[in-house]
C-alpha positions in Angstrom: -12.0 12.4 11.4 -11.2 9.7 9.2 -11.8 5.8 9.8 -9.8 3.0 8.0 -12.9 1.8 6.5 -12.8 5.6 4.6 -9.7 5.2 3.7 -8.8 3.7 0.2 -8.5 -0.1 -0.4 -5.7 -2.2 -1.6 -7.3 -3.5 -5.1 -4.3 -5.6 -5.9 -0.8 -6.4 -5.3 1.3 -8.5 -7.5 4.4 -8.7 -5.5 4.4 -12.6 -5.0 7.4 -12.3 -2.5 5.1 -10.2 0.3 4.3 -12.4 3.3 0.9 -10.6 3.2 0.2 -11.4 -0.4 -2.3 -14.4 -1.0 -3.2 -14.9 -4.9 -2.6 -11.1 -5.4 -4.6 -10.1 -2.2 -2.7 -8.1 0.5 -3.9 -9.5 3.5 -2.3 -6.8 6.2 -4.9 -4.6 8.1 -3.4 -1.7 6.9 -0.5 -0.2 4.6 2.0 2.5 4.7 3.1 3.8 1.5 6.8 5.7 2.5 9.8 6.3 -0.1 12.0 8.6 -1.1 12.7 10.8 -4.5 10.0 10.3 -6.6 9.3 6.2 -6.0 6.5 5.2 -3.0 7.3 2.0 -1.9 5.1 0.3 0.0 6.8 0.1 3.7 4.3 -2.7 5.0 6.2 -5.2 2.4 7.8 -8.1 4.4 9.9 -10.7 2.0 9.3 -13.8 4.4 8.2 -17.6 3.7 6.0 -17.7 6.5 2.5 -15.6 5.7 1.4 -12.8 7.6 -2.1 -10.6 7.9 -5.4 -12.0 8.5 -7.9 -14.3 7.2 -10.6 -12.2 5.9 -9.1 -8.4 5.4 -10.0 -5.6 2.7 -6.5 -3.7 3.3 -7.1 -0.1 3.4 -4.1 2.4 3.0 -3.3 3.8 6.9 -0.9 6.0 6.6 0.9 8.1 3.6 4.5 9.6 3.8 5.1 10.7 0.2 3.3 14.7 0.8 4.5 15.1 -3.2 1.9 12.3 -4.2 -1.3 14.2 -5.6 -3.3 12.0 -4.1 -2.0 12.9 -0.5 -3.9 15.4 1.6 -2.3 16.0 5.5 -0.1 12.5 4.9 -3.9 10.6 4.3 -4.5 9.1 0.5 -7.5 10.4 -1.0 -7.5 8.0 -4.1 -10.5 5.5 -5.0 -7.7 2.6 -4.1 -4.1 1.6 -4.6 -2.5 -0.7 -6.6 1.3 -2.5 -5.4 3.5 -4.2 -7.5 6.7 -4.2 -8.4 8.7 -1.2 -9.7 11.9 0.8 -8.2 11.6 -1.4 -5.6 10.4 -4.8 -4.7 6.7 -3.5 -3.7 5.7 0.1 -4.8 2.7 2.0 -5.0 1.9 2.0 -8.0 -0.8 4.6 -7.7 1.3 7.3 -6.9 1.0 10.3 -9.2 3.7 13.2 -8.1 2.5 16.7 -8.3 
């Protein structure tokens, strides 16, 4: 059984528009990465003006839904960490590596 704490961090995010993003720092607890053909977005992105997450947070990834990522293993990610930023979307994963 896994804890967050083993599950990969958040190294950066560039997505400037995320209420959890402070100087390219996701601040939520946790992210989901979800999507659909081919793109992982992240699903924990929240375009607001007021900020979100905690204080003092190394974001881990809690849960992934793309099962075609290589780096998924029974929906958990298994890579060293994640990047986010922008690309199909407004806040992907930009990690994700398809099989």
């Amino acid at each position: 059984m896994s804890t967050l704490m083993d599950m990969p961090p958040v190294a950066d995010c560039s997505v400037a528009g995320c209420s959890y993003n402070d100087h390219d720092h996701c601040h939520a607890a946790a992210i989901t990465i979800g999507g659909h053909d081919g793109d992982a977005t992240c699903a924990t992105f929240i375009p607001l003006s007021v900020k979100g997450g905690l204080e003092k947070v190394v974001t881990h990834v809690g849960a992934c839904q793309r099962q075609d990522c290589s780096h998924n293993s029974s929906l958990e990610c298994t890579a060293e960490a994640v990047r986010v930023g922008a690309g199909r979307d407004l806040a992907d994963c930009l990690t994700y590596a398809p099989e």
